[in-house]
N, C-alpha and C positions, 0 to 999 in steps of 0.2 A: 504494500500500500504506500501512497506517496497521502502525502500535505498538498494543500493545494497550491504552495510555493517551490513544490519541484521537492524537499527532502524528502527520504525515505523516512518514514514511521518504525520506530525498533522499538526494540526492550527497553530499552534507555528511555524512550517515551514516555512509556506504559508505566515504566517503574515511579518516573519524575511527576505523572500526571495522580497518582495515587498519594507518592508523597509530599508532594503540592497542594491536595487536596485535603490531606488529613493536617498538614500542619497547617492551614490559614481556615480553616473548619467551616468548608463552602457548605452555606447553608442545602443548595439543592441537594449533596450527597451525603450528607452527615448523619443520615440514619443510616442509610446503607454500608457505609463507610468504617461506621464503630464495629463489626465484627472482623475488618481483615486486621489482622494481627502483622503481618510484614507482606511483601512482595520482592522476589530476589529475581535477578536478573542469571539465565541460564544458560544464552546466547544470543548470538546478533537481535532474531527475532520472538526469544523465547521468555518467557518469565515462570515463577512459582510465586502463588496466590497464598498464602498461609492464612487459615481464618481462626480466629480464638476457637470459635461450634460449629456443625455442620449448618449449612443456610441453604435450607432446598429452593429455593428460589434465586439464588446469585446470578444468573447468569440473565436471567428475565430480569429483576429489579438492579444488579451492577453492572456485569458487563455490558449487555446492550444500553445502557442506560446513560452510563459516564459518557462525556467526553474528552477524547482524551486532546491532550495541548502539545507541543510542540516544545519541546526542551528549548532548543536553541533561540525561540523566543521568548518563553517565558520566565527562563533562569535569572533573568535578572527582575524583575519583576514582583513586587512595589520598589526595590533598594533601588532602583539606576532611573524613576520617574518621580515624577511628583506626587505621590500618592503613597499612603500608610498605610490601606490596605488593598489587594486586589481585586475586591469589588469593587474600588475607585477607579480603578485604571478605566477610560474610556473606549480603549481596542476598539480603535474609528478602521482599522483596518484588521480583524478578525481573519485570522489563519487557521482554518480545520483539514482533519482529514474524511470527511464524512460523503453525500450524493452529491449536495449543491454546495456553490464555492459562490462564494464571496464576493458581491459587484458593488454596489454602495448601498447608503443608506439617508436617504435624508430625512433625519427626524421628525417623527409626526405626521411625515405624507407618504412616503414608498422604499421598501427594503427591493433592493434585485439582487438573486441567485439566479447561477446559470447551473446547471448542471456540470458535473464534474465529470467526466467517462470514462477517468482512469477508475474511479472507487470498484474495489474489489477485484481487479481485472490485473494481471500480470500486466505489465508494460508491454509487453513482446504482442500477447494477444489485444492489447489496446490497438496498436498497431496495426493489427489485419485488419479492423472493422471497420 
């Protein structure tokens, strides 16, 4: 999977987007969030989920659920802007890896998404289509 800015999406991601989330205590995932206990990194694109109890439901209410952020944007992020905490940050240009990407937004009258056509799709089979 790529970001809509051309990086690859990795473990390093997935692990930052977890521990990002649990230490600035994002309101949308902080129920879901109080049971993972750690998340280790196992390769380029692998991780382990470590959860305090078993949670039959993870993958419907976390996984699908989170979004995951961009390391290399977000690591710095409140300390290198003007903002204490990360719900302040403005993200006037939002970088995801999800279907639609990101076209602008002008407040209070119209958000544009295009579609993204890499999502899910190998780069190579992006390519043929």
């Amino acid at each position: 999977m790529l970001f809509h800015d051309g990086h690859p999406v990795t473990a390093e991601d997935i692990k930052f987007t977890f521990d990002y989330h649990a230490k600035w205590k994002a309101p949308f995932f902080a129920a879901s969030l109080k049971n993972v206990e750690s998340v280790a990194v196992t390769g380029k694109y692998s991780v382990r989920i470590k959860l305090f109890k078993p949670f039959a439901p993870f993958l419907s209410n976390v996984l699908a659920a989170i979004f995951i952020i961009p390391k290399h944007i977000w690591k710095d992020i409140p300390e290198k802007v003007d903002v204490d905490d990360p719900l302040n940050y403005p993200n006037e240009k939002p970088v995801g890896s999800g279907p639609f990407k990101f076209e602008y937004w002008d407040r209070g009258r119209e958000l544009k998404l295009s579609a993204f056509k890499e999502h899910l799709r190998p780069r190579a089979e992006a390519k043929r289509l």
